[in-house]
C-alpha positions in Angstrom: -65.2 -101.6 -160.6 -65.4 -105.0 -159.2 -66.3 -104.2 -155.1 -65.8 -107.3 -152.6 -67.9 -106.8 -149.2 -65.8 -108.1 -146.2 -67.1 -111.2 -145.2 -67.3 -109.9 -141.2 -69.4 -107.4 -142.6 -72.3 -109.5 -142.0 -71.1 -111.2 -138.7 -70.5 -107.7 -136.9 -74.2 -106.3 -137.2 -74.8 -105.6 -134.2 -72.2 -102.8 -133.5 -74.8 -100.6 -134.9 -77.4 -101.5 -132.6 -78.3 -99.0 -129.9 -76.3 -98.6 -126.9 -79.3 -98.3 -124.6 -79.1 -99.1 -120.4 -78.6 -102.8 -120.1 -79.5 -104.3 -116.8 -78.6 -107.8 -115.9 -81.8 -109.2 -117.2 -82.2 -107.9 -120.3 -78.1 -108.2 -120.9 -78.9 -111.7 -120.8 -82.0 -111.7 -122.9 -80.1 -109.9 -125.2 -77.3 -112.8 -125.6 -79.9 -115.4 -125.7 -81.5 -113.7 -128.7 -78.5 -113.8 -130.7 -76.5 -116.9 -129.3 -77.9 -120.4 -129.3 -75.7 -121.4 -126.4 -76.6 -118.7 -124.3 -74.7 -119.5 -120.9 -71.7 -120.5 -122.5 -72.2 -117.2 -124.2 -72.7 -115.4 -120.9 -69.8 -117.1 -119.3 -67.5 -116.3 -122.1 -68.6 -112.2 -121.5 -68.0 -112.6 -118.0 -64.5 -114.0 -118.6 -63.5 -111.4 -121.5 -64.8 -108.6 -118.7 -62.7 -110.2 -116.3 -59.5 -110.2 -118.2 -60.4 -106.5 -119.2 -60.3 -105.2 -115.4 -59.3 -101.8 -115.8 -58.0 -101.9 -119.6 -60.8 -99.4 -120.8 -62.9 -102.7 -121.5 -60.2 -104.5 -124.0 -58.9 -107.4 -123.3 -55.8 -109.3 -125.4 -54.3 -110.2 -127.1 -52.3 -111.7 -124.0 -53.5 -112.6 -120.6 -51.3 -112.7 -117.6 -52.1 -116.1 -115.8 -50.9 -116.8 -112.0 -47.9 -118.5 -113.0 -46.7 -115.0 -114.7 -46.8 -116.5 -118.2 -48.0 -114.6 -120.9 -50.9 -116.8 -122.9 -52.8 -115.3 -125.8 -56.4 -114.6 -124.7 -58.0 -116.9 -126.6 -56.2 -119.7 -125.0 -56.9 -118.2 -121.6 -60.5 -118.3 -122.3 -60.6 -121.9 -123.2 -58.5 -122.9 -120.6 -60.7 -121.0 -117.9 -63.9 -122.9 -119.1 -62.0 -127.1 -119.4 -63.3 -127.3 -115.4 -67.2 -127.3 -117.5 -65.7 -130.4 -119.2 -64.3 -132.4 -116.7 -67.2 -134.4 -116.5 -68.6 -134.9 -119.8 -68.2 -138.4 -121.3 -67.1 -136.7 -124.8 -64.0 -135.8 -122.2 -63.8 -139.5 -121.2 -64.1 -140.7 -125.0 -61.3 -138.3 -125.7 -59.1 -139.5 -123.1 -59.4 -143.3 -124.4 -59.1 -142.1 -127.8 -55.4 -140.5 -126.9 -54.6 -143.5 -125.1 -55.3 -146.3 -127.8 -53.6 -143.6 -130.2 -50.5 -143.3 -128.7 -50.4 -146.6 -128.1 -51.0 -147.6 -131.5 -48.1 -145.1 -132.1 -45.6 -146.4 -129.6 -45.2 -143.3 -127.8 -46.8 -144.6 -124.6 -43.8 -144.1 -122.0 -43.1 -147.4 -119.8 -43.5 -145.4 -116.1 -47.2 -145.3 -115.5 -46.9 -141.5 -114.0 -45.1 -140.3 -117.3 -47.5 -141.7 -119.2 -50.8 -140.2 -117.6 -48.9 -136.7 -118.0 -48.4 -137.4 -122.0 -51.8 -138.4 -122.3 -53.3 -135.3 -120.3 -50.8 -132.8 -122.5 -52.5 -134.5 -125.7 -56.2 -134.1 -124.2 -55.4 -131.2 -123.0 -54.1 -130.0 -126.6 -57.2 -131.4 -128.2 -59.5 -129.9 -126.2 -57.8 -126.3 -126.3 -58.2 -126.6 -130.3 -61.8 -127.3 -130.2 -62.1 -124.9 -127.1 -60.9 -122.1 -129.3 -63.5 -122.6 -132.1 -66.1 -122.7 -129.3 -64.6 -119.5 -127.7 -64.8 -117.7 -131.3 -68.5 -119.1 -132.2 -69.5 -117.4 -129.0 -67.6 -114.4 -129.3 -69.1 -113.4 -133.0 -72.9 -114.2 -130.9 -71.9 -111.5 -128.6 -70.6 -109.4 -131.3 -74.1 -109.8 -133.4 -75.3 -108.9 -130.0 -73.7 -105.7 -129.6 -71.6 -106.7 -127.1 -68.5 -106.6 -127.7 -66.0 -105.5 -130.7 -63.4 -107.7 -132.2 -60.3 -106.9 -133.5 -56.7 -108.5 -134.2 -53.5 -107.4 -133.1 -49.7 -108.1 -133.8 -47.3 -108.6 -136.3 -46.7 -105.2 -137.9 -50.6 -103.5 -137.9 -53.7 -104.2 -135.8 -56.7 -105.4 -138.8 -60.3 -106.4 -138.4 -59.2 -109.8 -139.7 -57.5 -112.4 -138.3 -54.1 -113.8 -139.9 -50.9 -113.0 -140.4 -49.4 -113.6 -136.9 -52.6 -111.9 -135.6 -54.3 -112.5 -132.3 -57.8 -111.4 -130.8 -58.8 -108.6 -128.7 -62.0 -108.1 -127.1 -63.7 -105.0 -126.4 -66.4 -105.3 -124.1 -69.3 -102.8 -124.8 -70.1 -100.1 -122.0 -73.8 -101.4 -121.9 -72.7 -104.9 -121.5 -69.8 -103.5 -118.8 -72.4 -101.5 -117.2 -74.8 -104.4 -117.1 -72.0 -106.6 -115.6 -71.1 -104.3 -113.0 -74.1 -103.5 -111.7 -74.5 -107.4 -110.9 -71.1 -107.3 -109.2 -72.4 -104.3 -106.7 
């Protein structure tokens, strides 16, 4: 019989890596062995242990935000880390790209205040989709790393894969929690 591995199989290696005492050093040696953006990495742990708190280490698949809206995690992670971006010029080449397009298309409204808020909901849009690739590429380094586990949640049974109305949830590893905490004390 025909057997077909799952392709996160090879993504999730290392869950079977050995949970030995992390400090913050070596936590962060650890992430730049398997991530090759490895404070982006790091701030993207220190966010998911953040929105974990006291949730035995999970967080998702919905964050709670200030404003009492529910946002799925994933979202709240890349909209914690836009501030990084403020300044980068691919942010400014983005923001005249949105202009000239919505120009192009018309859609510019005529009062000048109206129109900076439809051109920061489009940028804002844009850079929450690439955000969220960014935000997964760093999560599967940290779950090579043994540092967290990934699964999906939702429409009618949790799965190791994504789909189907799915959204993420992040386990944070006790090592990597341990490691995290002993920074914060």
């Amino acid at each position: 019989m025909f057997h077909q591995a799952d392709l996160f199989d090879a993504v999730e290696v290392g869950q079977g890596a050995p949970a030995k005492s992390l400090n913050l050093p070596a936590l962060i040696e650890r992430i730049a062995d398997f991530s090759p953006r490895p404070r982006y990495a790091f701030m993207v742990l220190n966010l998911i242990a953040k929105a974990a708190g006291g949730n035995s280490g999970s967080a998702g698949p919905y964050v709670d935000t200030e404003d009492e809206v529910r946002v799925p995690l994933r979202d709240w992670l890349c909209d914690s880390l836009v501030p990084m971006a403020k300044r980068d010029a691919r942010r400014l080449i983005i923001v005249e790209e949105v202009k000239a397009s919505l120009a192009a298309q018309d859609a510019l409204p005529d009062d000048a205040e109206q129109a900076a808020r439809a051109i920061d909901n489009e940028v804002r849009e844009r850079v929450r989709r690439s955000g969220r690739c960014n935000v997964s590429r760093a999560v599967s380094d940290l779950v090579r790393a043994g540092l967290v586990r990934r699964h999906y949640q939702g429409y009618r049974v949790d799965h190791h894969n994504r789909g189907a109305q799915r959204e993420a949830v992040y386990t944070i590893t006790e090592a990597a929690a341990r490691a995290l905490w002993s920074q914060r004390a």
